[in-house]
N, C-alpha and C positions, 0 to 999 in steps of 0.2 A: 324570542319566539322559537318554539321548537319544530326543528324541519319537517317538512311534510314528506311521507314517502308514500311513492306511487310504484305500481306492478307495470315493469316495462318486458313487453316481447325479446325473450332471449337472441334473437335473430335481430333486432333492432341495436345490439349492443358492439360494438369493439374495442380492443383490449388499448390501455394506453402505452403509448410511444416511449412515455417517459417511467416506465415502470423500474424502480430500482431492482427488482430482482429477476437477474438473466437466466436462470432456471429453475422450473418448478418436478417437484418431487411425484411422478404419477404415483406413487404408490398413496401417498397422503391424503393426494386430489381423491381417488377411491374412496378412500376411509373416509374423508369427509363429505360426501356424496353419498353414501351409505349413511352418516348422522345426519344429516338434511331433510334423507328419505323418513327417517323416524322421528325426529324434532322439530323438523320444520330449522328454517335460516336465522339466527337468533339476534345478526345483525343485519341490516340492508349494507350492500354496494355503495359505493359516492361517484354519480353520473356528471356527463357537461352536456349539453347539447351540444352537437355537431352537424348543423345540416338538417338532412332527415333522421339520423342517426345520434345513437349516443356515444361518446367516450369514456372508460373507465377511467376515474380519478383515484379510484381505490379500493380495493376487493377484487383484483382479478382472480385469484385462486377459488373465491367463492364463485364466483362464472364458470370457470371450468368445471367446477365439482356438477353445478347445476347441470351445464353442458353434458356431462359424463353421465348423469341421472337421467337425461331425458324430461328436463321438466320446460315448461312452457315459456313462462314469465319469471320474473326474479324481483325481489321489495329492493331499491334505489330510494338515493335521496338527491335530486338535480340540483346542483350548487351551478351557478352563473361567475365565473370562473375564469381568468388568463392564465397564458400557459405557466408560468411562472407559480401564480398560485396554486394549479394543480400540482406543479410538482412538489411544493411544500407538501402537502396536503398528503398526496403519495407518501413521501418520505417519512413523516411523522407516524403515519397508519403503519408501511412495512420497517418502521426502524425499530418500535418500540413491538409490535407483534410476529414479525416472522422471521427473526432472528437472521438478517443480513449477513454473509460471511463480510469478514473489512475489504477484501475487492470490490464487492456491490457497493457498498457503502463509498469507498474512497471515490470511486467512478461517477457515482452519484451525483456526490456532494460536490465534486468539481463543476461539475456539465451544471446545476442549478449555480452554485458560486458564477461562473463563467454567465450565465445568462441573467441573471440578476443584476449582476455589474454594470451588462449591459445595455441591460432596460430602464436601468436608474431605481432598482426593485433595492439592492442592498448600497450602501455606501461606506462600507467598511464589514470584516468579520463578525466585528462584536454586533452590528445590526442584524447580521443576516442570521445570528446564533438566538437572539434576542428573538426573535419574526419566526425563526423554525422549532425553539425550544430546544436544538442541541446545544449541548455542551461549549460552550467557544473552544477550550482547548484541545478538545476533539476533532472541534471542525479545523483547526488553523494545521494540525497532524495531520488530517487526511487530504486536505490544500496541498501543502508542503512536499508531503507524497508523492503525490499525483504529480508536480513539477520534476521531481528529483527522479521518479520512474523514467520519464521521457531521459532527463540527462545519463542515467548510467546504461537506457536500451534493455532494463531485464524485464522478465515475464511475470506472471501471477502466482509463484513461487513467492515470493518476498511482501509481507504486509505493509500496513502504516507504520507499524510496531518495530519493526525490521529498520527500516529506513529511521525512527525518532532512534533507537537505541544505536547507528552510524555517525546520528547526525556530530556527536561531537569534534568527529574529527575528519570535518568533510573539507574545513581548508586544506587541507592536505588531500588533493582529487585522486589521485592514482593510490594514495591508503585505504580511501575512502571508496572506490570503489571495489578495488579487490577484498577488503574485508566483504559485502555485496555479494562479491560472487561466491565468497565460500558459504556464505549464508546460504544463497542461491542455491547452490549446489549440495547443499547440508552437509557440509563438511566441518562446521561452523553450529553451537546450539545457540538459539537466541540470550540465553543468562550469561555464554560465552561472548558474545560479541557487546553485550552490555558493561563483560570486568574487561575485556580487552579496551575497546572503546576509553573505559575510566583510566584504564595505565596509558596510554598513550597519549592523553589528554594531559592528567597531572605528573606523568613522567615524561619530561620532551628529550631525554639521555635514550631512552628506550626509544622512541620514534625514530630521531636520528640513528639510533645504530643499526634500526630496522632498514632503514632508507640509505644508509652507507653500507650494508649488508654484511655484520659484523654478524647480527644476529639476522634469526626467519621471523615474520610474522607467524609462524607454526610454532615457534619458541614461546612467543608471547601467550599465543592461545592456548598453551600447555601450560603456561606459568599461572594462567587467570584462574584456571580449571582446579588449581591448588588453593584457590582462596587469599592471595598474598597479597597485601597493602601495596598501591604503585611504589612505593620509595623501598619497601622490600625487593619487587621484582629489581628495580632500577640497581639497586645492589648486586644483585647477582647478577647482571647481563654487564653492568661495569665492571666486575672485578672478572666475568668470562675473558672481557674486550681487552685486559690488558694483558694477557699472552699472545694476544695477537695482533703478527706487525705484515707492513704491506713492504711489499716491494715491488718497485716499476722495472719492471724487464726492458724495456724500449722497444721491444716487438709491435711490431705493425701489423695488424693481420685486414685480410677483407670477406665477409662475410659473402659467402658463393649462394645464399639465397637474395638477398637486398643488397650485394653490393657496398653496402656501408663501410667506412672506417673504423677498425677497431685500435683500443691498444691494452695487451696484456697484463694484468696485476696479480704479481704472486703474493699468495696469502699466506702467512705462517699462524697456526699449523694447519698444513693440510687443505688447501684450498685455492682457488682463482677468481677472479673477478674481473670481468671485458668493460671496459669507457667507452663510450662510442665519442669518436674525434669530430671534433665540427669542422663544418664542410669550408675551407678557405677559398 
C-alpha cells in the first residue's frame, strides 16, 4: 500500500533528536528554498506523531529550506514508528543522500548500534546491517572506531579510516597510539600510516628496534614513503642496528620534574638512552 501524504502546518513540525547530520550548510538550505519556490517539493518529509505535534523522521533540511521560504504547510508522510525505527529510517535517508562526512556517520551508527542492543531491536552486527541496509563491514569499522576513539582520548581529526589502517598493530598500545597522534596531528599521511602499520606488523625486528629505540618511528615512516617491502625495510634497520652498541654507565640520575628513578645508557654512535628503575 503506498503511503499516504498529508500537508502538515510548518509550525506543527520539529526537527528530530536523532538526526545523523550535526550540521547543515545555510548556503544550500538557500538554494534549495529558491528550487522549492519554483518546483514545488519533489519529495515529502517522513513525520511520527508526537503528542500534538510532529517529529521529523527524515527530511529536516527540506523543513528548513521550507522554513527559509516562508511557506505554510509542507507534503509528510506519518509512519507510526519507535524510536529505534526512526533512526533507521533517518540513517538510510541521510546516508545514502546527503553525503554524511564519517564522523556523523561513526557517531550515528554507534548511538543506533548501542540502543538497538538494548531494546533487543539487533542481536548481532550482521542483524543490525541486514535491518538498516549497511554494509556489515562498514558498520563493524565505525563500531570499532567509536570504541577505540574513547581508548586513545583524540578528536575529530582522525576517521574510521584512520583508526582500521592502526588497527594492525594496536597490540602494541603505546605504538598504536602514537602512530594516532602523528595521524592526529598530520604529521603522518593516511597511505603512510597504512605501509608503516604493514612493516611493523610483518617485520617484528623493526618493531622491536623501534621500541628498544635503536631506530625512530620517524625512520620507519620515511622508509614506508619509499615504497619498500617490510623484509626490505627490516634489512636496512638490521644492518643500521649493528654499529650500534649500548653501554650501561651505572649512573643514577633523578628526574627534577617527577622525581622518578633513572639509569643512563650510552649509545654508540652518538647517542643516550634513560631506563626508568622500578620503584623497590
Amino acid at each position: 500500500m503506498k503511503d499516504k501524504i498529508d500537508y502538515i502546518s510548518i509550525d506543527k513540525i520539529r526537527p528530530n533528536p536523532f538526526q545523523p547530520r550535526e550540521n547543515f550548510d545555510k548556503e544550500k538550505i538557500e538554494e534549495l528554498a529558491e528550487s522549492i519556490k519554483e518546483e514545488g517539493l519533489l519529495e515529502p518529509i517522513i513525520v511520527r506523531k508526537k503528542g500534538a505535534s510532529y517529529e521529523i523522521i527524515a527530511g529536516e533540511r527540506r523543513w528548513r529550506a521550507y522554513q527559509f521560504a516562508k511557506m505554510n504547510e509542507i507534503p509528510a508522510i506519518i509512519k507510526d514508528v519507535d524510536d529505534i525505527e526512526a533512526q533507521e529510517i533517518s540513517l538510510i535517508e541521510n546516508w545514502h543522500r546527503e553525503d554524511l562526512d564519517s564522523i556523523e556517520k561513526e557517531r550515528f551508527i554507534n548511538r543506533l548500534w548501542e540502543g538497538g542492543k538494548d531494546s533487543g531491536r539487533y542481536d548481532s552486527e550482521r542483524d543490525m546491517a541486514l535491518k538498516t541496509g549497511i554494509n556489515r563491514e562498514t558498520l563493524q569499522q565505525l563500531i570499532a572506531a567509536s570504541e577505540e576513539r574513547k581508548e586513545v582520548g583524540t578528536g575529530a581529526q582522525l576517521t574510521y579510516t584512520d583508526f582500521r589502517a592502526a588497527r594492525p598493530v594496536k597490540e602494541d598500545n603505546v605504538l598504536w597510539k602514537q602512530l594516532l597522534k602523528k595521524r592526529e596531528e598530520g604529521k603522518i599521511k593516511r597511505d603512510e600510516l597504512q605501509k608503516t602499520t604493514k612493516i611493523l606488523k610483518e617485520a617484528p625486528k623493526v618493531k622491536e628496534a623501534v621500541k628498544q629505540g635503536y631506530t625512530s618511528i620517524d625512520e620507519v615512516i620515511k622508509l614506508s614513503s619509499r615504497n619498500l617491502e617490510p623484509q626490505e625495510v627490516e634489512e636496512k634497520v638490521m644492518k643500521e642496528e649493528l654499529v650500534v652498541s649500548e653501554i650501561d654507565t651505572g649512573e643514577k640520575i633523578t628526574c627534577p620534574v617527577c622525581n622518578k628513578k633513572l639509569r643512563l645508557i650510552h649509545k654508540d654512535p652518538d647517542g643516550h638512552k634513560i631506563i626508568e628503575l622500578e620503584e623497590r
